[in-house]
KETI-588910 format. One line per 4 residues: number of its first residue (from 0); their letters; for each residue x, y, z of C-alpha. Coordinates in Angstrom, 3 decimals. Layout:
<atoms>
NUM) a) X Y Z  ...
</atoms>
This chain:
<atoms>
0) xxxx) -76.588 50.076 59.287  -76.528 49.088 55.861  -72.830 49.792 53.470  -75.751 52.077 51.585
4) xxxx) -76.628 53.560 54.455  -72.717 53.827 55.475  -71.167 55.253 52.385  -74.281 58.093 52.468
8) xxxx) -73.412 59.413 56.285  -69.707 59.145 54.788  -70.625 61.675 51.964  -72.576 63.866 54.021
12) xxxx) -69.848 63.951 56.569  -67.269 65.262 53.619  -69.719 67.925 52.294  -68.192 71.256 52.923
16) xxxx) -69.438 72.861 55.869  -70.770 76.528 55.663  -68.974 78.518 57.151  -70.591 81.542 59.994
20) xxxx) -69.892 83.934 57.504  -71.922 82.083 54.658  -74.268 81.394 57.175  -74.779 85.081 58.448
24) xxxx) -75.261 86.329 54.566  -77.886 83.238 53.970  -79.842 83.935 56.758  -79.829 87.971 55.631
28) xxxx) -81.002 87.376 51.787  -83.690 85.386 53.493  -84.794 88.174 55.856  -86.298 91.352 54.549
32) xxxx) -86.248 93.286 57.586  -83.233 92.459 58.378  -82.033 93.039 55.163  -83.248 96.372 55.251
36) xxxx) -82.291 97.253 58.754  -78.305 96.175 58.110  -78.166 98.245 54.556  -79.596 101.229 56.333
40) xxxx) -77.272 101.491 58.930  -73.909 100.110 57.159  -72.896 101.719 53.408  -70.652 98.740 53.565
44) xxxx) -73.501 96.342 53.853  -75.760 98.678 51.844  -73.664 98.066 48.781  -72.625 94.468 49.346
48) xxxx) -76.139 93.288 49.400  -77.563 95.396 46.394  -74.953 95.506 44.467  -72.648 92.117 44.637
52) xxxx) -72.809 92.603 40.366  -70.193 94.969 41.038  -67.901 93.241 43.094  -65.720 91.280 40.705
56) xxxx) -62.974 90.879 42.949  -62.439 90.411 46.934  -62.797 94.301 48.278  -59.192 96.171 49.965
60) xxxx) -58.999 97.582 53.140  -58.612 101.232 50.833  -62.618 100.325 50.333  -63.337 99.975 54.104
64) xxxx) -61.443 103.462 54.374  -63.749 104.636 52.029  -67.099 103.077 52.831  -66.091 104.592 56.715
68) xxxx) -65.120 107.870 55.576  -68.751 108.117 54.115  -70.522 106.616 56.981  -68.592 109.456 59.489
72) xxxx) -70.485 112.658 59.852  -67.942 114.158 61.858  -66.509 115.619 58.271  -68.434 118.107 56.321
76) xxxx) -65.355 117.997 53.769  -63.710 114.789 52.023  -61.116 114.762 49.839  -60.858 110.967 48.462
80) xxxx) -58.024 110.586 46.150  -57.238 107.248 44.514  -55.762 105.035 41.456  -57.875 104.746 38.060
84) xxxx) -59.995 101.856 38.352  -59.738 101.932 42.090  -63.550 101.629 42.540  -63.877 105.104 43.990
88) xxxx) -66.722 106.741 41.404  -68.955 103.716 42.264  -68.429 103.530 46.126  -68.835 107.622 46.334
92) xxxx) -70.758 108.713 43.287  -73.232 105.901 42.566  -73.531 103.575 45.872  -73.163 106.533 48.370
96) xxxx) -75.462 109.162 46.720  -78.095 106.148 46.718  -77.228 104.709 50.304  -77.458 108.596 51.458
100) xxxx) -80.896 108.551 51.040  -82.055 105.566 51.877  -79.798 104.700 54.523  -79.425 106.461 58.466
104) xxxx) -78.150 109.785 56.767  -81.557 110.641 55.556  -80.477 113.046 52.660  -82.938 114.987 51.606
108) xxxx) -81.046 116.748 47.919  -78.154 114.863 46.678  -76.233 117.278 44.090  -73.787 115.408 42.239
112) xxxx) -71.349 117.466 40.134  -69.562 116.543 37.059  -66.753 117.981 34.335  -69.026 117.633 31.583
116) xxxx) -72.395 116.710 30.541  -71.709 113.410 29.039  -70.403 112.293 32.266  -73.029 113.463 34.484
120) xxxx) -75.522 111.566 31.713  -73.466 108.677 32.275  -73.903 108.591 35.923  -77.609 109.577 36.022
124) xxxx) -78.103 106.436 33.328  -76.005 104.245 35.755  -78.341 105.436 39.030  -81.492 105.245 36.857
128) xxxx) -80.802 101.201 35.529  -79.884 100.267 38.687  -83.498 101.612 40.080  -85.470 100.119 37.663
132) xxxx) -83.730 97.043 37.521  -82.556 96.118 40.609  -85.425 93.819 42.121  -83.904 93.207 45.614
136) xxxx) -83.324 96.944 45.864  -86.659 98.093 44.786  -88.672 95.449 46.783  -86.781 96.415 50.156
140) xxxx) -85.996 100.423 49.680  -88.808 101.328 46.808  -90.829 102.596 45.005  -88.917 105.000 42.795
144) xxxx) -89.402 107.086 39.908  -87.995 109.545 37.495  -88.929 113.249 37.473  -87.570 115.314 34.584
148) xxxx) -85.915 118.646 34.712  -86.712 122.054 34.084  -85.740 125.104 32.963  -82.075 125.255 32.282
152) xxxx) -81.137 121.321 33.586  -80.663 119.565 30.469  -79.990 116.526 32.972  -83.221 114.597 34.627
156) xxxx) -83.161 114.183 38.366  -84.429 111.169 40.505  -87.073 111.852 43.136  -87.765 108.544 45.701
160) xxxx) -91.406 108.886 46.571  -91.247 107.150 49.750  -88.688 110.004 51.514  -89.276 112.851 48.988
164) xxxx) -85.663 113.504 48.442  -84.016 114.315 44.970  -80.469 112.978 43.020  -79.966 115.968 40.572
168) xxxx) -76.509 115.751 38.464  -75.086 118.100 36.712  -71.855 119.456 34.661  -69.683 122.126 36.098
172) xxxx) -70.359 124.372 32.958  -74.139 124.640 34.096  -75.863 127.164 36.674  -76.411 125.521 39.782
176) xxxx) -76.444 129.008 41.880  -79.318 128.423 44.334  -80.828 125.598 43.493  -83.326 123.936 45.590
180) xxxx) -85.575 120.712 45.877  -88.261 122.163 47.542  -87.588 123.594 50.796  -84.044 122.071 51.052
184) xxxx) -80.710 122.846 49.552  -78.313 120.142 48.756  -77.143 118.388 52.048  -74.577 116.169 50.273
188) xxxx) -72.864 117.527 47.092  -70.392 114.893 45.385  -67.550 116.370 42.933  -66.222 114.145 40.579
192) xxxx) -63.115 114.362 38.926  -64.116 117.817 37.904  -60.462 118.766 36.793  -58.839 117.552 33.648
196) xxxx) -55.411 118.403 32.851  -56.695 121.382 30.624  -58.307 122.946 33.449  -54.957 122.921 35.553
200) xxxx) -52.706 123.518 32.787  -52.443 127.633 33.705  -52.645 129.449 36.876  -55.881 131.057 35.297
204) xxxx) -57.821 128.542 34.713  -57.032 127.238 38.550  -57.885 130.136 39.863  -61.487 129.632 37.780
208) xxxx) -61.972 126.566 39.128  -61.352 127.264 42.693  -63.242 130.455 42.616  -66.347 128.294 41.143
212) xxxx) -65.668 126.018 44.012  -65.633 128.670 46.743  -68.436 130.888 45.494  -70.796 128.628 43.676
216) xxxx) -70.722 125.123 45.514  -69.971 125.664 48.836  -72.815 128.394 49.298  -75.237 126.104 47.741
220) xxxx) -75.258 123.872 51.104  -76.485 125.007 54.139  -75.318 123.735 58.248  -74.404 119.996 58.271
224) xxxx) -73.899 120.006 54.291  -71.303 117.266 53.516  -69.165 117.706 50.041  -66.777 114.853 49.315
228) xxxx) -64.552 115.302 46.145  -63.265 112.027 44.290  -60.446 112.551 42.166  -56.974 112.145 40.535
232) xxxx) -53.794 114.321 41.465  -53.195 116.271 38.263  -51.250 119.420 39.314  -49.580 120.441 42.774
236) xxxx) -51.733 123.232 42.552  -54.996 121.735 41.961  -58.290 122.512 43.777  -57.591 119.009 44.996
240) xxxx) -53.872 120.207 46.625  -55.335 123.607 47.452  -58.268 121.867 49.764  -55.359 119.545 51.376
244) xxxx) -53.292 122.366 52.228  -56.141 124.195 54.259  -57.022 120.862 55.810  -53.510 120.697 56.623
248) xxxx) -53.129 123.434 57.827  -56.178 123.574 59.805  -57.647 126.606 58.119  -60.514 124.371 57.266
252) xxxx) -62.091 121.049 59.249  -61.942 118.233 56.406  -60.126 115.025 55.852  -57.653 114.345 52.474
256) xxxx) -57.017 110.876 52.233  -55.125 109.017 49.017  -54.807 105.860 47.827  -51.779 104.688 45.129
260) xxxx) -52.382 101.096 43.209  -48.554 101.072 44.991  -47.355 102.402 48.720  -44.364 103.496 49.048
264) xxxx) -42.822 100.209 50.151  -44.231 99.001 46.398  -46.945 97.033 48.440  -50.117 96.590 46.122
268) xxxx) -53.357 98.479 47.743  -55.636 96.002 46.389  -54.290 92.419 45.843  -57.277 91.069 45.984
272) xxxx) -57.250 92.084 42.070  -53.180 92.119 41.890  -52.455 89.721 43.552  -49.043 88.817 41.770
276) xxxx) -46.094 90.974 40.580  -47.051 89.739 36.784  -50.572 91.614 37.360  -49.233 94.752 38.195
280) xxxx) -46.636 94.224 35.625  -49.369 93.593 32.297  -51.277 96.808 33.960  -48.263 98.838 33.506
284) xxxx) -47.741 97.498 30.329  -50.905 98.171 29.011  -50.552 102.039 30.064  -48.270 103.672 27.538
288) xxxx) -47.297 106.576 28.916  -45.191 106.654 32.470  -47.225 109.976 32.855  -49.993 108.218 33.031
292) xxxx) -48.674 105.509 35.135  -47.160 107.904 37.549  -50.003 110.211 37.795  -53.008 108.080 37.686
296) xxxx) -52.088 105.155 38.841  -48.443 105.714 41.737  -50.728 109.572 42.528  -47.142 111.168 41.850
300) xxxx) -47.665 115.020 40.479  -45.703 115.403 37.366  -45.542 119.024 36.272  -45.999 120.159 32.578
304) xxxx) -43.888 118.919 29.680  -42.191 116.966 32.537  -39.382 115.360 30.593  -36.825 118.220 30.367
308) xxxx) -33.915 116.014 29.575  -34.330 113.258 26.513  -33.097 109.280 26.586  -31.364 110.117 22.923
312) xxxx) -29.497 113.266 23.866  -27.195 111.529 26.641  -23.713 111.337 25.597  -21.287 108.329 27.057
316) xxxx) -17.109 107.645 27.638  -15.848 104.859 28.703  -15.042 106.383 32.485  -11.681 106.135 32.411
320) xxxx) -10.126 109.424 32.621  -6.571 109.050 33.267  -5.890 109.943 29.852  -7.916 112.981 29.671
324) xxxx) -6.351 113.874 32.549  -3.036 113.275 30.551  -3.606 116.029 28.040  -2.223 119.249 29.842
328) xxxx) -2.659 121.232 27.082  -6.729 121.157 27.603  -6.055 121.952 31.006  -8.138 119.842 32.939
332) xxxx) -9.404 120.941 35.904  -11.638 118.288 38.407  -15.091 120.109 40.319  -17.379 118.765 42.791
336) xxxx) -20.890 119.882 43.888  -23.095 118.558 47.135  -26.870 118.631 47.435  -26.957 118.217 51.351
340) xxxx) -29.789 116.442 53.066  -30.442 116.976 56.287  -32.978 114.232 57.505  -31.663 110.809 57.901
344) xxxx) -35.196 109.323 57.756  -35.787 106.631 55.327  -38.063 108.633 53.121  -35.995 111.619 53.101
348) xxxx) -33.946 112.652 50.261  -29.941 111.378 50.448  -26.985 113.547 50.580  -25.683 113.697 46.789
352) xxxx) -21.764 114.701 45.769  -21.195 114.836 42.198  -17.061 114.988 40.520  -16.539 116.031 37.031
356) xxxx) -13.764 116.890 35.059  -13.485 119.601 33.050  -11.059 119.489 29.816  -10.818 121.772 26.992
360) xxxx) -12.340 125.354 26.946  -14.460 127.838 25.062  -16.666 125.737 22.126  -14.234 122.709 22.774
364) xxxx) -14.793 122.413 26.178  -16.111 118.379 27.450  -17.203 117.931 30.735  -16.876 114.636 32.046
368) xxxx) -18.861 113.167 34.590  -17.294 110.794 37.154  -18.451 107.378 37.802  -20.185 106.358 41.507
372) xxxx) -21.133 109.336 43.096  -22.125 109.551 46.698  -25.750 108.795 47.111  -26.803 108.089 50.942
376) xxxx) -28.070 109.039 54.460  -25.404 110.849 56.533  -25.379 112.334 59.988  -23.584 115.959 59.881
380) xxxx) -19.673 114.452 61.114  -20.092 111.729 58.412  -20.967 114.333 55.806  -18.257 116.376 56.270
384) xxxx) -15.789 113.755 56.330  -17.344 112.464 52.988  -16.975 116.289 51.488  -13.205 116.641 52.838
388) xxxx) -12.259 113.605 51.039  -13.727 114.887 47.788  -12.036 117.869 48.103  -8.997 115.764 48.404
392) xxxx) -9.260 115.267 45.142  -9.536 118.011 43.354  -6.427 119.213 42.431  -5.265 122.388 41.455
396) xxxx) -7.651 124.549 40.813  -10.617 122.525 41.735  -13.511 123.479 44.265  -16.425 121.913 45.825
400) xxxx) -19.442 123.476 45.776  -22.208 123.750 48.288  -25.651 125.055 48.122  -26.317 127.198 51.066
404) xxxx) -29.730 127.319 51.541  -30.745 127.234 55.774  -29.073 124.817 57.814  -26.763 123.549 54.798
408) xxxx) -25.285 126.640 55.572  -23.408 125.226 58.580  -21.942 122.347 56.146  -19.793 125.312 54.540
412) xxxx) -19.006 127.035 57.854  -17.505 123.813 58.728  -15.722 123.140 56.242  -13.803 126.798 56.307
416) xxxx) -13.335 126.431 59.834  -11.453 123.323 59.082  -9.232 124.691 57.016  -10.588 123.584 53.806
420) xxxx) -9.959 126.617 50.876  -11.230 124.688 48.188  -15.001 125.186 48.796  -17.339 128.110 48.095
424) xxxx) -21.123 128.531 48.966  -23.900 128.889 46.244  -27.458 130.585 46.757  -30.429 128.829 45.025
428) xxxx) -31.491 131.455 42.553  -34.463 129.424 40.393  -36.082 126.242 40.812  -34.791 122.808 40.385
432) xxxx) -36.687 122.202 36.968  -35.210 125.496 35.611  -31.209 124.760 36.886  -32.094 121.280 35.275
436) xxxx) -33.204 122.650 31.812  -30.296 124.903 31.676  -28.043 122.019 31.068  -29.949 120.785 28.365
440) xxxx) -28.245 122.061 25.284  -24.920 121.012 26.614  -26.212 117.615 27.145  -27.761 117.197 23.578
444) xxxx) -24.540 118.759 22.225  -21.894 115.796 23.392  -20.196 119.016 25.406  -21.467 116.898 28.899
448) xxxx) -20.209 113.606 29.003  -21.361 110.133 31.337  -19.617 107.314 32.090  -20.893 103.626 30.383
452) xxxx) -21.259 102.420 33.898  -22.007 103.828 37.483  -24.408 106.425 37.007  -27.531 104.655 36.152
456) xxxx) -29.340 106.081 39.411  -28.103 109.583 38.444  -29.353 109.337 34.807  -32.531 108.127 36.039
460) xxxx) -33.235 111.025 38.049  -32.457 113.609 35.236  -34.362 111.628 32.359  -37.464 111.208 35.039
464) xxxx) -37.310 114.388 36.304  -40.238 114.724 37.876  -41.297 111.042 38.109  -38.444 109.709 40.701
468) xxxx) -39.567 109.873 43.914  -35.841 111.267 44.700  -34.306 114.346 43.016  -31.220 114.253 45.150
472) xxxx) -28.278 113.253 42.268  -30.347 115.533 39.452  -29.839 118.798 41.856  -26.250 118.046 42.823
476) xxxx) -25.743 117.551 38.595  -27.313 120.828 38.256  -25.419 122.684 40.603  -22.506 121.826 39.502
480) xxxx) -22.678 122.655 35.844  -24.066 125.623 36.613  -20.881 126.421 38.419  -18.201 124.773 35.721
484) xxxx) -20.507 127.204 33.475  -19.984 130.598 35.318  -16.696 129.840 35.605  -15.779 129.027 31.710
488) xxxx) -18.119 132.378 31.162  -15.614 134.078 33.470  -12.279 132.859 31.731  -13.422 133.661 28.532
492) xxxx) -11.329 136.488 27.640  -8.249 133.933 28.885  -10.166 131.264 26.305  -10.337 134.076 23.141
496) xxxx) -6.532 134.857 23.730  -5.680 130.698 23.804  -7.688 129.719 20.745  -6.189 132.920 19.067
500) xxxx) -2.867 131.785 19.513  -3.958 127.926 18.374  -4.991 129.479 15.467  -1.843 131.474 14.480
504) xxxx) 0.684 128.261 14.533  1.733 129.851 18.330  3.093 127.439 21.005  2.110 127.960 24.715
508) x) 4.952 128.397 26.896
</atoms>
């Protein structure tokens, strides 16, 4: 053999090998029948092979989920909820209404539904170029053609002359009350993102929605009818939420499934396209609001005007408060509060205990929040012992309180049983948000006070109320000014006689 010769077997032999994968996918584009026969039968496959364009980075497993969810039968009812740019309009709304048809499912009337018309003319336009354009798609699942409405549809509709079925979109503010292609009713009805947050702002305009749902879409289908909604969490009382409850609940037969950018081990659903920290770090940087972020992107339901406590109203001390504790004169009195959690489980909430000290009264009154408060996971023996050395410290006329509410209610029986006076029981009479808001005003007006350091977990549950995945520290907080509160509204007679005799030049004796 000649060097030539030699030094060419040599380059051959260092040529990358294909691998069975790259091989499988060559010998498919090659095949038309094959082709043809693997995109019927797989969504998955379906879309990989007509549409690689949209596949600009490696696919998640949260894909598979949702390419499998669409291939199952078994459920007449999805619920697919996942991240902004997650991919899910294009898997469900464009690549499923399409694969529908032409693939095993033989769907006959594919209604898609939209929030407004300029998104369902958005779809319709994506469908339409991709039909018309697509060469590999029109050669192997063709001919198609476009077939204009009528009558009220200011949206066209798609008819594929080779099965006779019809994509129709439309806009949930048009009449879609039994509509037909032909002899058949809609078999597969697609909602997407059909709530805003307008349209879940009030209870009324829920109601509307869900009424349109139940007595305008579902009787449009008739037996073996799927509808699959694609969405965003926007409200816990969403059409969305309401659907998951009944499927929870097993009023109806459906699956909910959701899919954060994040889990809640901070593990990145799709690293494929974050596939560093910095990634998901210039994402959230780019999205202004943490409303957005939290909502959109984590799927964590923040309520209306969700910030009820501001960054700029927090007053600080330094956390020392031996010398406020100095000042007899303001008589300074020290109060605890607990918000009890009963599961030890890693995602459960932690058992909170919260000290302040109280000094001054009437308008002068400053309530001082102590640094380090208990935050963590305790069985029922370790609680108590936790809440018997709080009240420890109390002092004269201090008390620890504890919210009652079910089997927290044994925490206070305990605690009297062992002899401990200093305690008394509170019922929950509003909702966290509310007991939260009432502090507000003392907050903004310097009258509640928080340590410089060792209370940045606390402070990030009341300034994120809503947000934090924990509430634990915020409801203890709450509790417990609530309490100091009653009490000051109680002793205010005592209060009117003190500053009376401040006033006059008296002395207290």
């Amino acid at each position: 053999m000649t060097p030539e010769n030699k030094n060419h077997q040599k380059k051959n032999q260092n040529k990358k090998q294909p691998s069975e994968e790259e091989n499988v996918f060559e010998a498919i584009a090659k095949d038309r029948f094959l082709r043809r026969q693997l995109g019927r039968r797989s969504h998955q496959m379906f879309f990989t092979m007509y549409f690689p364009h949209y596949i600009q980075h490696p696919m998640a497993e949260f894909h598979k989920d949702i390419f499998r969810i669409t291939e199952d039968l078994s459920n007449n009812l999805a619920c697919i909820v996942a991240f902004r740019g997650s991919g899910k309009s294009t898997l469900i709304t464009f690549s499923y209404s399409l694969w529908a048809i032409l693939g095993v499912q033989q769907k006959k009337f594919v209604l898609i539904i939209c929030q407004t018309q300029a998104q369902a003319r958005q779809h319709m336009a994506n469908l339409k170029h991709e039909l018309e354009n697509n060469v590999l798609l029109k050669s192997d699942m063709g001919p198609f053609k476009e077939e204009n409405g009528v009558g009220d549809w200011a949206i066209s509709s798609l008819v594929f002359d080779n099965t006779g079925a019809r994509i129709m979109i439309a806009s949930i503010d048009q009449s879609i009350r039994g509509i037909r292609h032909r002899e058949h009713r809609p078999d597969l009805i697609i909602l997407d993102d059909i709530e805003d947050g307008n349209l879940v702002r009030t209870l009324e305009s829920r109601n509307k929605i869900a009424e349109w749902f139940y007595r305008e879409v579902i009787p449009l289908g008739d037996i073996g009818t799927r509808i699959i909604l694609c969405g965003n969490l926007l409200h816990e009382d969403s059409l969305m939420m309401r659907l998951k409850k009944k499927v929870d609940d097993k009023e109806i037969k459906g699956i909910y499934k959701w899919f954060p950018l994040l889990d809640e081990n901070g593990t990145c659903l799709w690293p494929g396209k974050f596939n560093t920290p910095e990634k998901i770090k210039e994402l959230r940087q780019g999205v202004i609001s943490e409303t957005a972020w939290q909502q959109e992107y984590l799927l964590r339901i923040v309520s209306d005007a969700s910030r009820v406590i501001f960054p700029e109203w927090i007053h600080y001390y330094d956390g020392n408060i031996k010398p406020i504790m100095a000042e007899k004169s303001k008589f300074p009195k020290m109060y605890a509060a607990v918000d009890l959690a009963i599961s030890e489980k890693e995602t459960a909430d932690c058992t909170a205990i919260i000290q302040a000290l109280v000094s001054g009264y009437g308008k002068n009154i400053k309530i001082y929040i102590l640094p380090n408060p208990v935050n963590k996971r305790m069985a029922f023996p370790e609680t108590i012992e936790h809440l018997k050395a709080t009240i420890s410290t109390l002092g004269s006329g201090g008390k620890l309180f504890v919210e009652t509410v079910g089997f927290q209610e044994a925490y206070l029986q305990q605690l009297l049983k062992d002899g401990c006076s200093k305690v008394e029981g509170v019922k929950a009479l509003t909702d966290k948000r509310s007991r939260l808001a009432l502090t507000a005003s003392l907050i903004q007006e310097g009258k509640i006070l928080f340590p410089q350091k060792g209370c940045k977990e606390l402070l990030a549950q009341i300034l994120n109320f809503g947000l934090e995945r924990h509430d634990d520290l915020a409801d203890a907080f709450s509790i417990l000014i609530q309490k100091i509160m009653e009490i000051e509204e109680k002793n205010q007679g005592f209060y009117v006689w003190m500053e009376f005799i401040e006033e006059n030049g008296g002395m207290l004796i």
